[in-house]
C-alpha positions in Angstrom: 96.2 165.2 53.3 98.4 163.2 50.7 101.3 164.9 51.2 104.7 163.8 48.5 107.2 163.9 51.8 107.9 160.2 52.9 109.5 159.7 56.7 113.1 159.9 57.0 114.9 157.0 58.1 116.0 156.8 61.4 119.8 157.7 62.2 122.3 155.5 63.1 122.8 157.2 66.8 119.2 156.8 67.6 118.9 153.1 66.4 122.1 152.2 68.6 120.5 154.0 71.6 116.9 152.1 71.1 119.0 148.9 71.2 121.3 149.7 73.8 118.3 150.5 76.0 116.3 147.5 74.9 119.4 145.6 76.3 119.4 147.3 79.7 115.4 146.8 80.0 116.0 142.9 79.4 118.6 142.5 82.0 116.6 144.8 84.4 113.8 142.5 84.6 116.5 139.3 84.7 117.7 141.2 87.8 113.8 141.1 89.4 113.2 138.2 89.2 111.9 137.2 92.5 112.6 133.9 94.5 110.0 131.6 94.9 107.6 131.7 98.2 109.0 128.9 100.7 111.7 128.5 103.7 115.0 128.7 102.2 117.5 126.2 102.9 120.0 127.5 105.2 123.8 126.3 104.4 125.1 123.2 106.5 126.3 124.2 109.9 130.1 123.6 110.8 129.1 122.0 114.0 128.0 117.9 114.1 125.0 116.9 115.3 125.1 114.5 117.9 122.0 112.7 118.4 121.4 109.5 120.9 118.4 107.1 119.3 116.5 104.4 121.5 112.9 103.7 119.3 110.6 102.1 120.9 107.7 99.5 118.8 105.1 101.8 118.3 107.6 104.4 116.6 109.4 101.7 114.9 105.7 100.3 113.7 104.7 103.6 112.9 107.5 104.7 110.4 107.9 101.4 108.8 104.0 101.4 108.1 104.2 105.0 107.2 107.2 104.0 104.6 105.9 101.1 103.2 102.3 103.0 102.4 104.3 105.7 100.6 106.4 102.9 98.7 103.1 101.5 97.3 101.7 105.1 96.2 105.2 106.0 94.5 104.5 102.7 92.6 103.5 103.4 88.8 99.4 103.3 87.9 99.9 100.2 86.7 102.1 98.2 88.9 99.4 99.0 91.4 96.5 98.4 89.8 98.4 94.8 89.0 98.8 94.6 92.6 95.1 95.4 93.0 93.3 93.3 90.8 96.2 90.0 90.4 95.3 89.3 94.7 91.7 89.6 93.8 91.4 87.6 90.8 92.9 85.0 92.2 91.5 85.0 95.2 87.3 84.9 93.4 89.0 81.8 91.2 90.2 80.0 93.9 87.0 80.5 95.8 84.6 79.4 92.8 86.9 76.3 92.0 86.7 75.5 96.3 82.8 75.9 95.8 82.6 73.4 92.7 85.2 70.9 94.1 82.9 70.2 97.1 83.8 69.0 100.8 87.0 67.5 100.7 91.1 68.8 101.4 91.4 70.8 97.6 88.3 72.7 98.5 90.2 73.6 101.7 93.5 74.3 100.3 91.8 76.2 97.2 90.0 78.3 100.0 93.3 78.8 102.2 94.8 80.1 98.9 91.6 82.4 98.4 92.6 83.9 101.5 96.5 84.4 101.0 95.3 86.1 97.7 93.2 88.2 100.0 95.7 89.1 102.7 97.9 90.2 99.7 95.8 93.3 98.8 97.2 97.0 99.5 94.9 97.5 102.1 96.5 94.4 104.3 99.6 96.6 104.6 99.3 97.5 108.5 98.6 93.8 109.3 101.5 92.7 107.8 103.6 95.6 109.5 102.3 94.4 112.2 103.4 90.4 111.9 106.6 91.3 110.6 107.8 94.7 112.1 107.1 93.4 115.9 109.7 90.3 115.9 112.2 92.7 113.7 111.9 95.0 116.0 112.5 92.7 118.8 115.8 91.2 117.2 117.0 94.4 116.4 116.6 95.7 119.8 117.6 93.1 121.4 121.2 93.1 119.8 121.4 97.0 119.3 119.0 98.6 121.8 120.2 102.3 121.3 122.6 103.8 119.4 124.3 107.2 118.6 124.8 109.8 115.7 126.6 111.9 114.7 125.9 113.8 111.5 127.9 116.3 110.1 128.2 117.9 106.5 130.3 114.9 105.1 128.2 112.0 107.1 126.5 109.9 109.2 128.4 108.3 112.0 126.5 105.4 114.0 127.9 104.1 117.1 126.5 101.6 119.2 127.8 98.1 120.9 128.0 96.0 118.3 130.5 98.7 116.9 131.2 101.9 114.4 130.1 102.1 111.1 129.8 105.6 108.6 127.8 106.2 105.9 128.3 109.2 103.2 125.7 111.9 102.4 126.4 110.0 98.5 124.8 107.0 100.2 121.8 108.5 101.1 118.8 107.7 98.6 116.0 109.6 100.1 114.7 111.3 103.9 111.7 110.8 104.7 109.4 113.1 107.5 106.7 111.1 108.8 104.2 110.6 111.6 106.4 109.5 114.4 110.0 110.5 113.0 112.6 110.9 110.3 113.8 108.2 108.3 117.2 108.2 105.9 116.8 105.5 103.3 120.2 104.0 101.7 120.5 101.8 99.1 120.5 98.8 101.5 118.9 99.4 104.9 117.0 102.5 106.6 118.0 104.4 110.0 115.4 105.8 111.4 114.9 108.8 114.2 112.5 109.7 116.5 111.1 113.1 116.8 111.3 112.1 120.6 115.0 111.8 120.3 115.3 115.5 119.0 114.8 119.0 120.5 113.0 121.9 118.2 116.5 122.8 117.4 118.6 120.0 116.4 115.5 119.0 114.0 116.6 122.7 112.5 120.1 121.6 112.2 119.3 118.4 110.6 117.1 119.7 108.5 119.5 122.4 107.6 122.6 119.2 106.6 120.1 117.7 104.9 118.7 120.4 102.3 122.5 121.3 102.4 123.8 118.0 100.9 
């Protein structure tokens, strides 16, 4: 049972071979690894995309709402519980200090200020859309009421009456997909385009230019 042999040592062949394959096992399973689930991007096609654009108010309405709702979610915790709870504390001062001043013009300019506070919460959003986005709409269609693309791997081309302008892929700061439409967000401005503007497969090319760039 206690036998005086001890285990010989390995030879030098053998250890090389047990490392040589422990190398070929580790890059055998970096060669597996598999791609995540999800459509891949396909690469940017050669051809442009040429795209004609006329957005009517309720698109228009529908996008900007959709944009400015997701502006005020990507806000931090805290700049929107500020923009919570600032509105609404003013808003119960103002309305206790119109209460105690009694009948009289500061009671009714303390409660008009109660109610800008008010119409300044998050949930106001679609009524301000609403005030602002319709005579924007209307001055924007009014000089520019359709316009052209024509995006390609390099950029976006926009022609209309008032004239040509390009903007780089570089230029771009975010796409958005939303209810009515897509909208490309640059550092100053936003072009937005209809879904009713596009067939199944342009939105597969533009899609495509976009995940390319």
């Amino acid at each position: 049972m206690f036998g005086t042999g001890h285990p010989q040592p390995p030879h030098r062949k053998e250890v090389a071979m047990q490392i040589v394959q422990h190398q070929q096992r580790v890059l055998d399973k970096t060669l597996m690894v598999v791609p995540p689930d999800g459509p891949v991007a396909l690469p940017p096609p050669t051809d442009a995309l040429r795209v004609d654009v006329a957005c009517t108010l309720a698109e228009y309405l529908a996008m900007l709402r959709d944009h400015v709702s997701f502006l005020l979610r990507k806000a931090p915790p805290a700049a929107r519980l500020r923009n919570t709870l600032g509105p609404l504390a003013v808003a119960i001062v103002a309305s206790a200090a119109a209460w105690l001043a009694g009948p009289g013009t500061l009671a009714t300019a303390l409660a008009c200020a109660a109610i800008a506070a008010l119409c300044c919460l998050p949930f106001t959003t679609p009524a301000w859309v609403l005030l602002f986005g319709t005579p924007i709409f209307l001055l924007k269609r009014r000089r520019t009421p359709s316009y052209s693309l024509r995006i390609d791997a390099h950029g976006i081309e926009r022609s209309s009456r008032a004239g040509t302008s390009t903007r780089s892929w570089d230029e771009v700061r975010m796409i958005r997909r939303y209810s009515q439409g897509y909208m490309l967000v640059f550092g100053r401005g936003a072009l937005p385009i209809p879904f009713r503007c596009m067939d199944g497969g342009q939105q597969q090319v533009f899609r495509a230019l976009a995940l390319g760039r």
